[in-house]
C-alpha positions as CSV (number, residue, x, y, z in Angstrom):
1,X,42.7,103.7,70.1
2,X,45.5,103.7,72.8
3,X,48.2,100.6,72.7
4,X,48.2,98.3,75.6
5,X,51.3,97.1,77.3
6,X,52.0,93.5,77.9
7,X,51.0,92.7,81.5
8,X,53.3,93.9,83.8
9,X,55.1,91.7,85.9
10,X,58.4,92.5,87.5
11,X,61.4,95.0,87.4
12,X,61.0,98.9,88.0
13,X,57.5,99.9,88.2
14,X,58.0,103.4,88.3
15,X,60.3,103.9,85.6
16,X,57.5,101.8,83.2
17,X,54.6,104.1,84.4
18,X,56.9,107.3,83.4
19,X,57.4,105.4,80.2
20,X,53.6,104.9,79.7
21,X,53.0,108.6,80.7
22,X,55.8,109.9,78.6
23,X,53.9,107.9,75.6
24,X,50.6,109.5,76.2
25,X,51.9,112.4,76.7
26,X,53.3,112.5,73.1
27,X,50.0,110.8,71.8
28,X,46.6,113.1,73.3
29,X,48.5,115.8,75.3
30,X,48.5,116.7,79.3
31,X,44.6,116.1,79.5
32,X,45.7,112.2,78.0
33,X,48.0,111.4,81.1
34,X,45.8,109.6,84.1
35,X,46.4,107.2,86.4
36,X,44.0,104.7,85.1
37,X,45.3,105.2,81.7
38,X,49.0,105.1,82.8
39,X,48.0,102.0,84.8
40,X,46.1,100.3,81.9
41,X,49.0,101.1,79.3
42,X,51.5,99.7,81.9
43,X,49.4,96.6,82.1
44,X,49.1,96.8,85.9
45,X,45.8,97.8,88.1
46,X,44.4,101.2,88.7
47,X,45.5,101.0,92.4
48,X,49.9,99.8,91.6
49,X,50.7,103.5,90.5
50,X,49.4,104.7,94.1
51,X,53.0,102.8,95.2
52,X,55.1,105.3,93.6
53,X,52.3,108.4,92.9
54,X,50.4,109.5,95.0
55,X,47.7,111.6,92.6
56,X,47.8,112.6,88.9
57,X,49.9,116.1,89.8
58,X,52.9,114.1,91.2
59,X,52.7,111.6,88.1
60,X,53.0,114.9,86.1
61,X,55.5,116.5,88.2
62,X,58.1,113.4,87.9
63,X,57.6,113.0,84.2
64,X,58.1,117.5,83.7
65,X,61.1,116.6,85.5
66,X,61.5,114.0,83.1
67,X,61.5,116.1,80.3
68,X,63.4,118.7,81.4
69,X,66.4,116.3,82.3
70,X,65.9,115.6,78.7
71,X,65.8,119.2,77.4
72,X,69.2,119.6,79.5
73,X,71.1,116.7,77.9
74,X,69.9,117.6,74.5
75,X,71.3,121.3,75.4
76,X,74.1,119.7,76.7
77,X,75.1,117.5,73.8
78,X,74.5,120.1,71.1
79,X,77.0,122.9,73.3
80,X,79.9,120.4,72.7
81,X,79.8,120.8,69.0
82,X,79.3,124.4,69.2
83,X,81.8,127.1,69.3
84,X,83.9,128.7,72.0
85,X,82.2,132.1,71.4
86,X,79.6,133.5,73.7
87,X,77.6,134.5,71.3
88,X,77.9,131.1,69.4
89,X,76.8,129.2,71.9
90,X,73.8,131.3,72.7
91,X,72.2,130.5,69.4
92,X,72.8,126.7,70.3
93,X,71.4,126.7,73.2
94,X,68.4,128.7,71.8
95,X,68.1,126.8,68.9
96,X,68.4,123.5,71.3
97,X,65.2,124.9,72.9
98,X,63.2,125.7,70.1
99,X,63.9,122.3,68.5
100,X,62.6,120.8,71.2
101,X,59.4,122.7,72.0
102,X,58.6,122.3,68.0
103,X,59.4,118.7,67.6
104,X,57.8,117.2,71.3
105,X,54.8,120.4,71.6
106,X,53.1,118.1,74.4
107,X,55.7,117.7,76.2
108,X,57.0,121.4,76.1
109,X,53.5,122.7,77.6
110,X,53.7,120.1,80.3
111,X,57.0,121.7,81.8
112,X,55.2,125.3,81.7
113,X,51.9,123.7,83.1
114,X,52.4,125.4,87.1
115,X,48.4,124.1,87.4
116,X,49.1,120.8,86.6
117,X,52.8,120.5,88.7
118,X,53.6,120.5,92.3
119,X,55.8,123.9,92.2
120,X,57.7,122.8,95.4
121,X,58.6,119.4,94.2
122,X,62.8,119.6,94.2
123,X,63.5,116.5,91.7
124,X,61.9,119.4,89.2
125,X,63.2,122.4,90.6
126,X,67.0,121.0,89.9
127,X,66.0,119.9,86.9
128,X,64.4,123.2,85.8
129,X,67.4,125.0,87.8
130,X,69.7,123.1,86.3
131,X,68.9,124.5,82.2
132,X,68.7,128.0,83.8
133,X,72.0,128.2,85.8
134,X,73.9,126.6,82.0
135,X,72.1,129.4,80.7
136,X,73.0,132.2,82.7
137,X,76.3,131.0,82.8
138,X,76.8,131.0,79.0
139,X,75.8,134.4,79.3
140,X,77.6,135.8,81.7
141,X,80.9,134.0,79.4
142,X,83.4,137.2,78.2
143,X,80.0,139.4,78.0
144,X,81.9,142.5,79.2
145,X,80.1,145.3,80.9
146,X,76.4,144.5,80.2
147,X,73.5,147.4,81.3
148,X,71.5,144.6,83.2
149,X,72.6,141.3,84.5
150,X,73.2,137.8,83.3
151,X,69.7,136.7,85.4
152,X,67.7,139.4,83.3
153,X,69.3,138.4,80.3
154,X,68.6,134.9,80.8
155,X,64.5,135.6,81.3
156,X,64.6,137.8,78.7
157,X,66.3,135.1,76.1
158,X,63.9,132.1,77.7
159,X,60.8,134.3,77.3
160,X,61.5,135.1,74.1
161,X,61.9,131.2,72.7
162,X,58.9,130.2,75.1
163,X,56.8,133.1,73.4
164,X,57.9,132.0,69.6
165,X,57.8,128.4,70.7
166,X,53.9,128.7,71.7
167,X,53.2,131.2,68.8
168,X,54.1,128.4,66.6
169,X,52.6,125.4,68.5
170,X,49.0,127.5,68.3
171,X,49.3,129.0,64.5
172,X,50.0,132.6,65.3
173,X,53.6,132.5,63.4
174,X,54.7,130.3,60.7
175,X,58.4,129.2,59.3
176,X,60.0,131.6,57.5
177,X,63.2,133.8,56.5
178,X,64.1,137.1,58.1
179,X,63.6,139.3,54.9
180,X,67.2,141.4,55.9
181,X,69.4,138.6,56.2
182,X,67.8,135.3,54.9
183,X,68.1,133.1,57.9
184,X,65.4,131.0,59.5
185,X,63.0,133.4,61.9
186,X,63.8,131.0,64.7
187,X,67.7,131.9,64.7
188,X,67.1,135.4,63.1
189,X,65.2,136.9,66.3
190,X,68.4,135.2,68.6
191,X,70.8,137.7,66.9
192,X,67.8,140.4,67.2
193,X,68.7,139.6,71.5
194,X,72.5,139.2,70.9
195,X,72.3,142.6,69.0
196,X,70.5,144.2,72.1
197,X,72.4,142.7,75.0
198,X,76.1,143.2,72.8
199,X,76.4,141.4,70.3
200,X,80.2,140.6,69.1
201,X,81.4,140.1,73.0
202,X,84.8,139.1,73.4
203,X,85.6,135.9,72.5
């Protein structure tokens, strides 16, 4: 049965029904995360979250935006341990990413949900622009003369963590070792891109 928050009764609304979403998020998935349950767990009526959402999809949209805010400081803090090589922090970032989607699995296919989100919305576009600018720009860091540019590069490198992400999240693929060199699958296929795209680039 779903927790109920104390009664509400003063301070920042909006920021406590983001936290109340964000918790059934994590809990039941997307399908979980309604107004009237985001009102009940806040402890306020069904008609308060009206004040600062105007439907379910802008509720969603402001807590992918959320998330991906939180995706970019997790990125963001595991770069500044990482090394000054290109190709080193690739794999963090990477790795950063398929941490994420594998530890919070709701919250990863809320970001990618375009049914449930309101596309034009900019508080999530500069949010989702913001972890894809870092990562073409990582990329295009002492990469030399590359066939294709950073942008492709950067789709093709997302697409493949989004794809192993989900394979994972639904059963398809499992945890285990790349048989050649021993490391984990998850950072094993990165230096299967790095190899394609140049691996090795100037430091």
């Amino acid at each position: 049965m779903a927790k109920r928050a104390a009664p509400y009764h003063h301070g920042d609304l909006r920021r406590a029904l983001l936290a109340a979403a964000l918790a059934l998020l994590d809990e039941g998935g997307v399908d979980a995360v309604t107004i009237r349950a985001v009102a009940r767990r806040t402890g306020v009526t069904h008609a308060a979250p009206a004040n600062h959402f105007r439907d379910r999809e802008a509720l969603l949209t402001a807590l992918a935006a959320e998330i991906f805010t939180k995706l970019s400081a997790l990125i963001s803090k595991r770069l500044e341990k990482a090394g000054g090589s290109r190709d080193a922090r690739i794999r963090v970032f990477a790795d950063a990413a398929i941490d994420f989607g594998l530890r919070h699995p709701h919250r990863f296919r809320l970001i990618w949900r375009r049914d449930s989100l309101d596309g034009a919305d900019d508080a999530l576009n500069r949010a989702m622009d913001g972890i894809y600018d870092r990562l073409v720009a990582e990329l295009a860091a002492g990469r030399g003369r590359a066939a294709v540019s950073a942008d492709t590069q950067a789709i093709g490198l997302w697409s493949m963590v989004h794809g192993y992400v989900c394979m994972r999240l639904d059963g398809n693929l499992v945890s285990k070792a790349d048989e050649a060199t021993g490391e984990p699958r998850r950072k094993a296929i990165v230096t299967a891109f790095l190899d394609g795209i140049g691996g090795g680039a100037k430091k």
